[in-house]
Gaussian input, Z-matrix of N, CA and C with variables (Angstrom, degrees):
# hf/3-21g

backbone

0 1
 N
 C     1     B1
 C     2     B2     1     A1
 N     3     B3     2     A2     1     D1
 C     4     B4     3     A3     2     D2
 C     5     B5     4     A4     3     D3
 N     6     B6     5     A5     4     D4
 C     7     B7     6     A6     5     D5
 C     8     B8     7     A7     6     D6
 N     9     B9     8     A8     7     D7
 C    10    B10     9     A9     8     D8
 C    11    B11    10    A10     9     D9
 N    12    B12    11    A11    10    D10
 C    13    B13    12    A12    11    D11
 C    14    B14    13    A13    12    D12
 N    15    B15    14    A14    13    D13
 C    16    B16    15    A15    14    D14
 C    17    B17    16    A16    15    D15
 N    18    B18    17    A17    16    D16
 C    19    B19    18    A18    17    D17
 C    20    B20    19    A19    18    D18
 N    21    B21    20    A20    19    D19
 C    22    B22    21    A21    20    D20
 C    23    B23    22    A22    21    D21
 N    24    B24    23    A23    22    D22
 C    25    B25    24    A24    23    D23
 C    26    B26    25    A25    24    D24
 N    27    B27    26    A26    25    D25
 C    28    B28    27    A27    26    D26
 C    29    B29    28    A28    27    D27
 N    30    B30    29    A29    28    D28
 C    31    B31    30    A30    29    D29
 C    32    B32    31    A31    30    D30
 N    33    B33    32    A32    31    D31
 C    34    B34    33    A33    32    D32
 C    35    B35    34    A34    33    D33
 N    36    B36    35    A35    34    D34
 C    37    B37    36    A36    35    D35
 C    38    B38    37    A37    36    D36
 N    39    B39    38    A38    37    D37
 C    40    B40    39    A39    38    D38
 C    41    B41    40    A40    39    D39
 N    42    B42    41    A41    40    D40
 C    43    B43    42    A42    41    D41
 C    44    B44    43    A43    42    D42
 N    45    B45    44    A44    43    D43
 C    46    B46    45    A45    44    D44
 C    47    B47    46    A46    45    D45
 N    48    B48    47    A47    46    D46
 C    49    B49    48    A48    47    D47
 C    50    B50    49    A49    48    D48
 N    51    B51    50    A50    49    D49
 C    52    B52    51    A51    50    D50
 C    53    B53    52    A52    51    D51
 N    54    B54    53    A53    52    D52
 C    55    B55    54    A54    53    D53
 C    56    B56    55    A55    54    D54
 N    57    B57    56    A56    55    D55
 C    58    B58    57    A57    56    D56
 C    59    B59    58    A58    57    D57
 N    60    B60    59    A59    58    D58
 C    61    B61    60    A60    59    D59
 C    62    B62    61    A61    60    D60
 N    63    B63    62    A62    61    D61
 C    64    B64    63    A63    62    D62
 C    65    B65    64    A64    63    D63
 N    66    B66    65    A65    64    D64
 C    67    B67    66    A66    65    D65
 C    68    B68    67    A67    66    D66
 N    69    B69    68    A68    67    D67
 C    70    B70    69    A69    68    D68
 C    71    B71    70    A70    69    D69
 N    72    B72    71    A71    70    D70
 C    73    B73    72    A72    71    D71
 C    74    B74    73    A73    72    D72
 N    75    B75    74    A74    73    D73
 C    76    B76    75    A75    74    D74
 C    77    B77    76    A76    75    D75
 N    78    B78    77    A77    76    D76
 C    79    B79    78    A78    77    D77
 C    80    B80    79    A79    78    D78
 N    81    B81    80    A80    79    D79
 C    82    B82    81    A81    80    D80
 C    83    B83    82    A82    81    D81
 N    84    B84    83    A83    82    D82
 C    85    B85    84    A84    83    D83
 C    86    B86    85    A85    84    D84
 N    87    B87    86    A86    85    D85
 C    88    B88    87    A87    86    D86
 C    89    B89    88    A88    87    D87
 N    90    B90    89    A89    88    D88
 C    91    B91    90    A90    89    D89
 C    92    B92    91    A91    90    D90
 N    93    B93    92    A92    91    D91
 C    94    B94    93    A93    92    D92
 C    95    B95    94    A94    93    D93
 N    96    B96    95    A95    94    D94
 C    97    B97    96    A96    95    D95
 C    98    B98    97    A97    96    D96
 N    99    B99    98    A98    97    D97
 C   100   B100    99    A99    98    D98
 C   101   B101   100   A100    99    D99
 N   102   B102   101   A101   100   D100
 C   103   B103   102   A102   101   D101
 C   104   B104   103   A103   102   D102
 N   105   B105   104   A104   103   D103
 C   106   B106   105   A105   104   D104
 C   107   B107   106   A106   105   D105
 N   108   B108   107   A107   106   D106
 C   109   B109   108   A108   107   D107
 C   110   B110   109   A109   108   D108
 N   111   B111   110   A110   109   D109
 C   112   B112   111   A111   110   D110
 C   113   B113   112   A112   111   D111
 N   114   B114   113   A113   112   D112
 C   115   B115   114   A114   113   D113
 C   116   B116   115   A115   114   D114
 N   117   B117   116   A116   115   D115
 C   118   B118   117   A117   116   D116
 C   119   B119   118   A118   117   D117
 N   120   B120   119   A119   118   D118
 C   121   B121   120   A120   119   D119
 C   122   B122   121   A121   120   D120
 N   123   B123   122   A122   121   D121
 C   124   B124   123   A123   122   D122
 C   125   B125   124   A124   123   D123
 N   126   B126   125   A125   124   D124
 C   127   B127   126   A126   125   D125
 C   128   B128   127   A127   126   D126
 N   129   B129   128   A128   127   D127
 C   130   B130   129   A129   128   D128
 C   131   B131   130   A130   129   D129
 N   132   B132   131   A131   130   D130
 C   133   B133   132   A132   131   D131
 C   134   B134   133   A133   132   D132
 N   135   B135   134   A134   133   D133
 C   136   B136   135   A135   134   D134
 C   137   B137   136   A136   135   D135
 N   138   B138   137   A137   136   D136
 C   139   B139   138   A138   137   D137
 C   140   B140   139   A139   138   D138
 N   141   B141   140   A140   139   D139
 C   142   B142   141   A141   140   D140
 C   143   B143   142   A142   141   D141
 N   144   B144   143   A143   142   D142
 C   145   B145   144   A144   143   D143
 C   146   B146   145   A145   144   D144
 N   147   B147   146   A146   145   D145
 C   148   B148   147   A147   146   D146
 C   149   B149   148   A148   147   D147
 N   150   B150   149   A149   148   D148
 C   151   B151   150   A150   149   D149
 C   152   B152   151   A151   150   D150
 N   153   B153   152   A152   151   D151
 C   154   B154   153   A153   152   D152
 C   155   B155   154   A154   153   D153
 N   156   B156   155   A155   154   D154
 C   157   B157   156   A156   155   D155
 C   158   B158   157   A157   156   D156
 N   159   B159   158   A158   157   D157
 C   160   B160   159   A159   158   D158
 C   161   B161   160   A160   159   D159
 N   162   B162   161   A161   160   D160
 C   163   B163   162   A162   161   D161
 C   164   B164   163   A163   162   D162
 N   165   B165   164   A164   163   D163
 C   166   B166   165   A165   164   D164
 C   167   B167   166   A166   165   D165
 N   168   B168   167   A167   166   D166
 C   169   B169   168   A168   167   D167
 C   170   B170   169   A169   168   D168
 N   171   B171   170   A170   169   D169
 C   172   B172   171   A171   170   D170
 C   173   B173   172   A172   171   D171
 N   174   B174   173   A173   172   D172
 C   175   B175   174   A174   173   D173
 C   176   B176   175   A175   174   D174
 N   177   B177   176   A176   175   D175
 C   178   B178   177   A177   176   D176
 C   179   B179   178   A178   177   D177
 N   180   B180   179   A179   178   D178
 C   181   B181   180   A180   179   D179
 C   182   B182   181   A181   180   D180
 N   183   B183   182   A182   181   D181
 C   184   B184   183   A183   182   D182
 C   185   B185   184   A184   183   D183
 N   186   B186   185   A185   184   D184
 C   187   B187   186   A186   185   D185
 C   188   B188   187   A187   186   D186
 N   189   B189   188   A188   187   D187
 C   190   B190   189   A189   188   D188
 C   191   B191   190   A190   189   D189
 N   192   B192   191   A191   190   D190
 C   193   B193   192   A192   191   D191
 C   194   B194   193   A193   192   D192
 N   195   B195   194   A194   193   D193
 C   196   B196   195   A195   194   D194
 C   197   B197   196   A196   195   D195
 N   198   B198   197   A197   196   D196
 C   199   B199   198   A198   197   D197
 C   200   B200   199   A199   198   D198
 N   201   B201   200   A200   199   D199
 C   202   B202   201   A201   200   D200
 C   203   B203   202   A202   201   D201
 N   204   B204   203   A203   202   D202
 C   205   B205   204   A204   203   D203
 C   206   B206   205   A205   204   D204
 N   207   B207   206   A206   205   D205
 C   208   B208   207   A207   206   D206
 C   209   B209   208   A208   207   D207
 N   210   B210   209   A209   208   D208
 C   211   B211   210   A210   209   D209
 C   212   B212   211   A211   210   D210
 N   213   B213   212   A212   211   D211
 C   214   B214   213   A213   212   D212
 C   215   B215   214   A214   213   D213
 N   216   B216   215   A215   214   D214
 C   217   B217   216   A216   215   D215
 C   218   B218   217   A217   216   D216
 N   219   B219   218   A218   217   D217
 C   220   B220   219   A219   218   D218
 C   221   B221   220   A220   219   D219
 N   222   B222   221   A221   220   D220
 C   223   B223   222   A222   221   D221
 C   224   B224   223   A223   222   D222
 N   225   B225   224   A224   223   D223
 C   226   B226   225   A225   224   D224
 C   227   B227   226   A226   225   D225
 N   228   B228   227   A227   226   D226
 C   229   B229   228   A228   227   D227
 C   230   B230   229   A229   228   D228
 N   231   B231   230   A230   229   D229
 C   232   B232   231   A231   230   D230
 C   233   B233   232   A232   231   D231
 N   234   B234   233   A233   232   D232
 C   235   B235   234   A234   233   D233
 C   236   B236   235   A235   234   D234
 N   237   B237   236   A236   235   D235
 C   238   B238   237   A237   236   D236
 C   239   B239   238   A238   237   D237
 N   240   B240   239   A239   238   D238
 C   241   B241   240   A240   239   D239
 C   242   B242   241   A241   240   D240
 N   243   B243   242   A242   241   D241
 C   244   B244   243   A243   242   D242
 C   245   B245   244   A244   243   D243
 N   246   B246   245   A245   244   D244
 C   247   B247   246   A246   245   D245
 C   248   B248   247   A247   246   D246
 N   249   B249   248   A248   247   D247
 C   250   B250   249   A249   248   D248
 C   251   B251   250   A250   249   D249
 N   252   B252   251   A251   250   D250
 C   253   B253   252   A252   251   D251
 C   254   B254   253   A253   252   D252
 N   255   B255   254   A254   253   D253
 C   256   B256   255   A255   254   D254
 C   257   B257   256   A256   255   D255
 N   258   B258   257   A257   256   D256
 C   259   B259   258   A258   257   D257
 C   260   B260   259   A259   258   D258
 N   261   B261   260   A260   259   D259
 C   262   B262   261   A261   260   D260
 C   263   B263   262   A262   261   D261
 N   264   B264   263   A263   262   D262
 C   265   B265   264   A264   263   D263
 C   266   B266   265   A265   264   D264
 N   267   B267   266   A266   265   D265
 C   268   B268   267   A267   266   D266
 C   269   B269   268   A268   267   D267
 N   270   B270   269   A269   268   D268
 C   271   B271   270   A270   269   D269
 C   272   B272   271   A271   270   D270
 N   273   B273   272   A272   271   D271
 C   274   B274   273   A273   272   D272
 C   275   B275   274   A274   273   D273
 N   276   B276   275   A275   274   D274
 C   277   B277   276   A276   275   D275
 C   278   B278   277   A277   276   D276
 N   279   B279   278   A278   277   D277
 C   280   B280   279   A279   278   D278
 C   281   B281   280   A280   279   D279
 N   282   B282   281   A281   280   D280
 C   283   B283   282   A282   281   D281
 C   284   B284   283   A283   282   D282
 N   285   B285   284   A284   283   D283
 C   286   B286   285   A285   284   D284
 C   287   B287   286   A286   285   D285
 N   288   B288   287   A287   286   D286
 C   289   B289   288   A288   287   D287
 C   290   B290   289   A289   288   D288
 N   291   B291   290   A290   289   D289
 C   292   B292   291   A291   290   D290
 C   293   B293   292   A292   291   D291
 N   294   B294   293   A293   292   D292
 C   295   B295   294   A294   293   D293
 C   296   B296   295   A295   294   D294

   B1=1.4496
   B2=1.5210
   B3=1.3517
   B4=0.7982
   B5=1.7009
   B6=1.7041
   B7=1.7732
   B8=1.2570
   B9=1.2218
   B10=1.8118
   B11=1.9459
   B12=1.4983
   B13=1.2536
   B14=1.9849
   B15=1.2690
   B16=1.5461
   B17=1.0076
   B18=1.7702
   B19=1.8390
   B20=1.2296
   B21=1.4728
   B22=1.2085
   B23=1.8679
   B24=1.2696
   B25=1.5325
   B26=1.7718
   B27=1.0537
   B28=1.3577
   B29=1.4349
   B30=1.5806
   B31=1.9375
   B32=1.4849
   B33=1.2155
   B34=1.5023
   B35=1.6717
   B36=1.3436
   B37=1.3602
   B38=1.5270
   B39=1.2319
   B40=1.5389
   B41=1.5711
   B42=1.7386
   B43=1.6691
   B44=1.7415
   B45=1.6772
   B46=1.3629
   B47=2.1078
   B48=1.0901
   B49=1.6229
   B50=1.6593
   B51=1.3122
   B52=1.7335
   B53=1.3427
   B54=1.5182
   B55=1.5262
   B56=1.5978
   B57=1.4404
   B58=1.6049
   B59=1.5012
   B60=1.2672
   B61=1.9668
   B62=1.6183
   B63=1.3851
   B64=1.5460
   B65=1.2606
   B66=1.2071
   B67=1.1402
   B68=1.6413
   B69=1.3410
   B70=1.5435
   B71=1.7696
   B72=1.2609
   B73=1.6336
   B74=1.7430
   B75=1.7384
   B76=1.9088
   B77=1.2012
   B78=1.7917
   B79=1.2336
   B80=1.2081
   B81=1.5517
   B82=1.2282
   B83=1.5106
   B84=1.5550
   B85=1.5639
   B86=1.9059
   B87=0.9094
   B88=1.2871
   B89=1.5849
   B90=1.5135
   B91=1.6820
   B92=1.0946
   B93=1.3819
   B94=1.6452
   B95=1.6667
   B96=0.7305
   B97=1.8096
   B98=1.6301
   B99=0.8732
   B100=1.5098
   B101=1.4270
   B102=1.3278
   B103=1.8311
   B104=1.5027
   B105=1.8344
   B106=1.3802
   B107=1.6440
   B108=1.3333
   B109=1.5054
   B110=1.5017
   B111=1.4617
   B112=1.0879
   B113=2.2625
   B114=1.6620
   B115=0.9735
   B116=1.5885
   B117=1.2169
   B118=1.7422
   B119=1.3214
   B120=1.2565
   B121=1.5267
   B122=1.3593
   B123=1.3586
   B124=1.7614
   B125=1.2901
   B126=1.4886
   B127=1.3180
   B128=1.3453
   B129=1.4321
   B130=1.7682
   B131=1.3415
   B132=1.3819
   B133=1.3141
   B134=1.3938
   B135=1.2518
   B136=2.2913
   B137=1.6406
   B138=1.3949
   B139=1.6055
   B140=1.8503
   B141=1.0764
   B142=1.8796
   B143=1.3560
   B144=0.8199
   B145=1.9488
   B146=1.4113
   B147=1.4919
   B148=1.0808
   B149=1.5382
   B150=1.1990
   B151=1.2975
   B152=1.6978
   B153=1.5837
   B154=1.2580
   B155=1.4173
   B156=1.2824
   B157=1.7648
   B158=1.5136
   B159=1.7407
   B160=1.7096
   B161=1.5644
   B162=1.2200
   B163=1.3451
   B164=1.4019
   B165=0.9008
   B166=1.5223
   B167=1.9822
   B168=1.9333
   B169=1.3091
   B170=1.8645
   B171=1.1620
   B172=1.5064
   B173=1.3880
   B174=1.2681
   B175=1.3991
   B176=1.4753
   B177=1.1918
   B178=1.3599
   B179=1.5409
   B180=1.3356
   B181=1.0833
   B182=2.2403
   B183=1.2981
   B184=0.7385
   B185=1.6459
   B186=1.5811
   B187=1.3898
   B188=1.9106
   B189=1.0746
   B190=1.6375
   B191=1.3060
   B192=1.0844
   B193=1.7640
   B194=1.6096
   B195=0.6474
   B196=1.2786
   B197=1.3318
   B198=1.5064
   B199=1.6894
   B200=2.0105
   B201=1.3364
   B202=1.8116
   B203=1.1555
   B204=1.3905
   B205=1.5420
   B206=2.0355
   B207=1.5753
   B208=1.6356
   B209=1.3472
   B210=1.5466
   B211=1.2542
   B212=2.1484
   B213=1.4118
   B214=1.5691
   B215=1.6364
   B216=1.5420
   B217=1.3597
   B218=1.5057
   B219=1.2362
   B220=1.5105
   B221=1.6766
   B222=1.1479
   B223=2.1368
   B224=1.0396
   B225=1.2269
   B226=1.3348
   B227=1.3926
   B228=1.4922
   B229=1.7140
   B230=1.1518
   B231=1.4432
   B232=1.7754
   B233=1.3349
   B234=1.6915
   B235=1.0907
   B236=1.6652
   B237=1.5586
   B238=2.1205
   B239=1.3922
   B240=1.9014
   B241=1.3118
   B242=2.0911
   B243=1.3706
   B244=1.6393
   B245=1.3713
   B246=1.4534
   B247=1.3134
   B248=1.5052
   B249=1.4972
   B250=1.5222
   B251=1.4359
   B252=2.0095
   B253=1.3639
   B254=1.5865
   B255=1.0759
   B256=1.4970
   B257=1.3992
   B258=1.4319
   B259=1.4365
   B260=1.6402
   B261=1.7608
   B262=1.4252
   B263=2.0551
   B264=1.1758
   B265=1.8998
   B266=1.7638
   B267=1.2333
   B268=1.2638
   B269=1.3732
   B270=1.4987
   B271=1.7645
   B272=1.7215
   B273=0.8568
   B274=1.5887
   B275=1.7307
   B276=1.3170
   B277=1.5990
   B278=1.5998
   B279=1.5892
   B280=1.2624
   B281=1.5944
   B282=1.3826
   B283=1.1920
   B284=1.4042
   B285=0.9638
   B286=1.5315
   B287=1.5638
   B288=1.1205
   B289=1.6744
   B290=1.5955
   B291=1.7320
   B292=1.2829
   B293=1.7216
   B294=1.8003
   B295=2.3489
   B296=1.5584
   A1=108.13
   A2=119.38
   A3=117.74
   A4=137.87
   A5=106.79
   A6=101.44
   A7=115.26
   A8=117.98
   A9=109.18
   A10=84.03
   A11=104.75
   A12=134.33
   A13=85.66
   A14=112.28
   A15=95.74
   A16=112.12
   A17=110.39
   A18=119.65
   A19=112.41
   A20=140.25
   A21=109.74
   A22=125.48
   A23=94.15
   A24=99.79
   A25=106.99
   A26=118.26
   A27=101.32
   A28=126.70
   A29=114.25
   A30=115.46
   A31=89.43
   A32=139.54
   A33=133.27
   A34=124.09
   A35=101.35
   A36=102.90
   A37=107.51
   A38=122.27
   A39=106.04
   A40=116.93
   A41=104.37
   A42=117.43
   A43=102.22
   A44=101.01
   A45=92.09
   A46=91.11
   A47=98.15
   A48=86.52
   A49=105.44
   A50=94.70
   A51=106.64
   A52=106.41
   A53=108.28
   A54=124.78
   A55=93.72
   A56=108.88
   A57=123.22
   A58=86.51
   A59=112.11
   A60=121.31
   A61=98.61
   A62=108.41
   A63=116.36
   A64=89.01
   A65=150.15
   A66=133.80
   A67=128.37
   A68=90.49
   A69=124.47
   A70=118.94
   A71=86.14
   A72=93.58
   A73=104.88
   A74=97.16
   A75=88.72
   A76=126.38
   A77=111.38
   A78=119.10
   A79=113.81
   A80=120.71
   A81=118.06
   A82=135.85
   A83=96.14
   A84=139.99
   A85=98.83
   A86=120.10
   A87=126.17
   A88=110.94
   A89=98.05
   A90=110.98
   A91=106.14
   A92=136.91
   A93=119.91
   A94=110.66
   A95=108.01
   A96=115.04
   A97=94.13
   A98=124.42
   A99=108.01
   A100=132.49
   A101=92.11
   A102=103.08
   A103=96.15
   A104=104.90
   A105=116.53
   A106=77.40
   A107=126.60
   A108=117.96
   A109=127.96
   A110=110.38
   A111=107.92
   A112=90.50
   A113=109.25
   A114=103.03
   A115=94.51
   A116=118.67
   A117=118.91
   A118=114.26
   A119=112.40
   A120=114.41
   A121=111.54
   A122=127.24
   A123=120.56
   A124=118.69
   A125=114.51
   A126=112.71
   A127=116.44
   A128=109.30
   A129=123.13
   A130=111.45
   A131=130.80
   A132=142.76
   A133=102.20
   A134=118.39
   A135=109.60
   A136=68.08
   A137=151.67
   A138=127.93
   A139=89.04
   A140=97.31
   A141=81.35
   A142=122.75
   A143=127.31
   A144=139.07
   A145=89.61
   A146=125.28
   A147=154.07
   A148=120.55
   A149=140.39
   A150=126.40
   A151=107.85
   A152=110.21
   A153=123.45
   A154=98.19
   A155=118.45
   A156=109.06
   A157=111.49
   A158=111.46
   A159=93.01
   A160=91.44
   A161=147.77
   A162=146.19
   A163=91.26
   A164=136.52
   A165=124.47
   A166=96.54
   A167=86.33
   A168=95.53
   A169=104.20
   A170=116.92
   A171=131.63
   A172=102.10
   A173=133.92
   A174=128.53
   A175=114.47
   A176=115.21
   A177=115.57
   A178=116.72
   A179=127.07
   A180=102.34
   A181=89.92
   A182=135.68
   A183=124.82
   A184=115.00
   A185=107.39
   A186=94.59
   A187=91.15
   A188=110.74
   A189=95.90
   A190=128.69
   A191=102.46
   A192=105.61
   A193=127.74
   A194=133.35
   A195=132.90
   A196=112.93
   A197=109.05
   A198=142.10
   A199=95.34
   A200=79.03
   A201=64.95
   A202=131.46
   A203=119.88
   A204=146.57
   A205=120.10
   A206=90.27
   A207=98.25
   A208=104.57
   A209=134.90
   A210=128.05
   A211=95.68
   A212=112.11
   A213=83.48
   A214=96.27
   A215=125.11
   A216=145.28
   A217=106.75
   A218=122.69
   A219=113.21
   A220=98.60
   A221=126.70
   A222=106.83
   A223=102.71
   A224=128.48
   A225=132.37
   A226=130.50
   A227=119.15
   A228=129.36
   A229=93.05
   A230=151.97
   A231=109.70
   A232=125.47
   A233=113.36
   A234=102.25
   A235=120.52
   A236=86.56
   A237=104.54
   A238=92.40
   A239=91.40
   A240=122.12
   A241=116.07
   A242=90.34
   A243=109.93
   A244=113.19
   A245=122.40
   A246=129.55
   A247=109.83
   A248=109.18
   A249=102.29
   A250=96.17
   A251=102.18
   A252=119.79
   A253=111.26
   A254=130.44
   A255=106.58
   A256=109.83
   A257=105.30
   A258=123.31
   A259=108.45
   A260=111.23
   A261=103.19
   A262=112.27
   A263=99.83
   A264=106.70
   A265=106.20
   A266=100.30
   A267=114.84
   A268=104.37
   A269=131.36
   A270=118.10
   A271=110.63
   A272=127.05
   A273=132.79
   A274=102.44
   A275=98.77
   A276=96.42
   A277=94.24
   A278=114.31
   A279=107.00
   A280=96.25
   A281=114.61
   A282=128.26
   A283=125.56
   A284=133.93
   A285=136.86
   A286=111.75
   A287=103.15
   A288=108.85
   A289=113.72
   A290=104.30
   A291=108.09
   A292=100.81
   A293=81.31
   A294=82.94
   A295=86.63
   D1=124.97
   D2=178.49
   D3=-117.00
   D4=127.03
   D5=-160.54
   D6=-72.30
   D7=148.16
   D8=175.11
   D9=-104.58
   D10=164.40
   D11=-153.52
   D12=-71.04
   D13=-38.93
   D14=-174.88
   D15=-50.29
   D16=-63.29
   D17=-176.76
   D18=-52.87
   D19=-16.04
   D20=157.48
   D21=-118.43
   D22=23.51
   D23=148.55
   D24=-87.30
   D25=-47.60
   D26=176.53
   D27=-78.17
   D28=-6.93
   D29=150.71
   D30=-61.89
   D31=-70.74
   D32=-159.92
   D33=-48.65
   D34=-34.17
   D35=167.18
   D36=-84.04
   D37=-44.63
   D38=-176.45
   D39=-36.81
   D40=-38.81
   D41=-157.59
   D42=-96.80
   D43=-11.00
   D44=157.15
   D45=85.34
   D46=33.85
   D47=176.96
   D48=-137.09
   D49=131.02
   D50=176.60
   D51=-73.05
   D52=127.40
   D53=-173.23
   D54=-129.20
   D55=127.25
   D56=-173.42
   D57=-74.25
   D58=167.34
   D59=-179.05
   D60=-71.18
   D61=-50.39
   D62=-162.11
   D63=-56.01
   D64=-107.68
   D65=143.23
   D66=89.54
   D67=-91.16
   D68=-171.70
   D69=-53.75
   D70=-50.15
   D71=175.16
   D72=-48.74
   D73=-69.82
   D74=-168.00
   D75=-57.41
   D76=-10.76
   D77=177.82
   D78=-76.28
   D79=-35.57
   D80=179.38
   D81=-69.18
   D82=-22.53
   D83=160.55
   D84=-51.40
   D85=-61.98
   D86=-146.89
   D87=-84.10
   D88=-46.02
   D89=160.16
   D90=-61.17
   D91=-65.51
   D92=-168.75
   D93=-53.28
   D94=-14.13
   D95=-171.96
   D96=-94.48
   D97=-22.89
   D98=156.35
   D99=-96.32
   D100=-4.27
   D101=-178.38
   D102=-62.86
   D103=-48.59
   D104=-134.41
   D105=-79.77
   D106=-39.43
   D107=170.00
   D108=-32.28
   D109=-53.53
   D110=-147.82
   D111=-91.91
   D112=-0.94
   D113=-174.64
   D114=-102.43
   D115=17.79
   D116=157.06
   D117=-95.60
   D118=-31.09
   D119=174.40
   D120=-69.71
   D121=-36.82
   D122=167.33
   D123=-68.88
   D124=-2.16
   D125=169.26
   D126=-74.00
   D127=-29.74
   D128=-170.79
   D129=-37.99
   D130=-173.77
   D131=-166.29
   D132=-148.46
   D133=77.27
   D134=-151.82
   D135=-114.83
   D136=74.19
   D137=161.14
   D138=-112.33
   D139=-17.79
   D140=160.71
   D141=-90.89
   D142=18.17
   D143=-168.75
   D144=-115.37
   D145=126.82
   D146=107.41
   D147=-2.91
   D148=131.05
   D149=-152.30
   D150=-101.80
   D151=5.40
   D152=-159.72
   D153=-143.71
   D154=6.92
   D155=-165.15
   D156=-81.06
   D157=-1.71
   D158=168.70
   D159=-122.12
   D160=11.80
   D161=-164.34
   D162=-135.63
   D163=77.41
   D164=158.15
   D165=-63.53
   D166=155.57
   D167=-167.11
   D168=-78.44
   D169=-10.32
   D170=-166.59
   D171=-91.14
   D172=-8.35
   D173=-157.97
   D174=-92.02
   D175=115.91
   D176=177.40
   D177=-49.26
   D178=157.21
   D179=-144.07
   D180=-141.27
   D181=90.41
   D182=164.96
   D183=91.81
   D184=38.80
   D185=-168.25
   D186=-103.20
   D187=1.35
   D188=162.08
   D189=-81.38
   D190=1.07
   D191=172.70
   D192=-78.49
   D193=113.55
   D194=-140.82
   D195=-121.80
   D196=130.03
   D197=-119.85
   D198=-56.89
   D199=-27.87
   D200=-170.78
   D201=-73.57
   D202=-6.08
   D203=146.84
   D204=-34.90
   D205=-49.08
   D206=-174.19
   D207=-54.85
   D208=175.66
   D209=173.92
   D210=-117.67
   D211=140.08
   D212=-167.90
   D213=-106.89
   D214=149.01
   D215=-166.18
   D216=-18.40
   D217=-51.27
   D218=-172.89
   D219=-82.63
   D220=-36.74
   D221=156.08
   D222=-38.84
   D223=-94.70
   D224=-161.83
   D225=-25.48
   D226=-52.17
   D227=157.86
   D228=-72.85
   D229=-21.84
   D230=171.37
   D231=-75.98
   D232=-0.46
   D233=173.95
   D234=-115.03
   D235=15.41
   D236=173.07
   D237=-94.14
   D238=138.86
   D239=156.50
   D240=-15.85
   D241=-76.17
   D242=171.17
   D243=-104.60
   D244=173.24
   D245=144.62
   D246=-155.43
   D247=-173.87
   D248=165.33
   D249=167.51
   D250=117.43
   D251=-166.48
   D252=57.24
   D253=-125.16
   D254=-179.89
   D255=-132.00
   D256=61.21
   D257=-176.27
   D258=-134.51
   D259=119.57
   D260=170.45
   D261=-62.14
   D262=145.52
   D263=169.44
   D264=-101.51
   D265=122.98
   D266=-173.47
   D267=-115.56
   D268=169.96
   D269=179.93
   D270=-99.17
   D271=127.72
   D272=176.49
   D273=-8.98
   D274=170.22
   D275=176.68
   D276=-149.03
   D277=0.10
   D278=-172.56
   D279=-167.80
   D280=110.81
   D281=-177.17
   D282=-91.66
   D283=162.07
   D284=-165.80
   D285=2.55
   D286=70.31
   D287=168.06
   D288=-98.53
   D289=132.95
   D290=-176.12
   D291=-131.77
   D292=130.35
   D293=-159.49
   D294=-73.06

């Protein structure tokens, strides 16, 4: 599947990320190449696969990664749009609602 440069300037604005022009093309290149990926993987035949057979639910999960990898709370909001105290600010999604 392939993106034309609008659709993913406007994925980029949805996600709120500045994409230089030069840019755009290889990006758009690069996403469609995963679309078309992830539309080979729905081709698969997984009805003999177990829905847990490489994730067991017990499995520890990533403790070799090592700490300096994590990003810690004030990284993280310096690179959101907003923040405030140690909460990202996002824009409403639902306005004057009365239950």
């Amino acid at each position: 599947m392939a993106l034309s440069r609008d659709e993913v300037a406007r994925i980029a604005e949805l996600a709120r990320l500045a994409i230089p022009e030069d840019r755009i093309d290889h990006l758009a290149e690069q996403l469609s190449q995963v679309l078309d990926f992830a539309a080979t993987i729905q081709q698969l035949d997984l009805s003999g696969c177990e829905p847990t057979v490489f994730a067991p639910g017990d499995a520890e999960l990533r403790k070799d990664e090592p700490d300096g990898r994590r990003l810690t709370p004030d990284q993280a909001l310096a690179a959101a749009p907003a923040g405030e105290d140690a909460f990202f600010l996002v824009p409403p999604i639902v306005e004057n609602v009365n239950p």
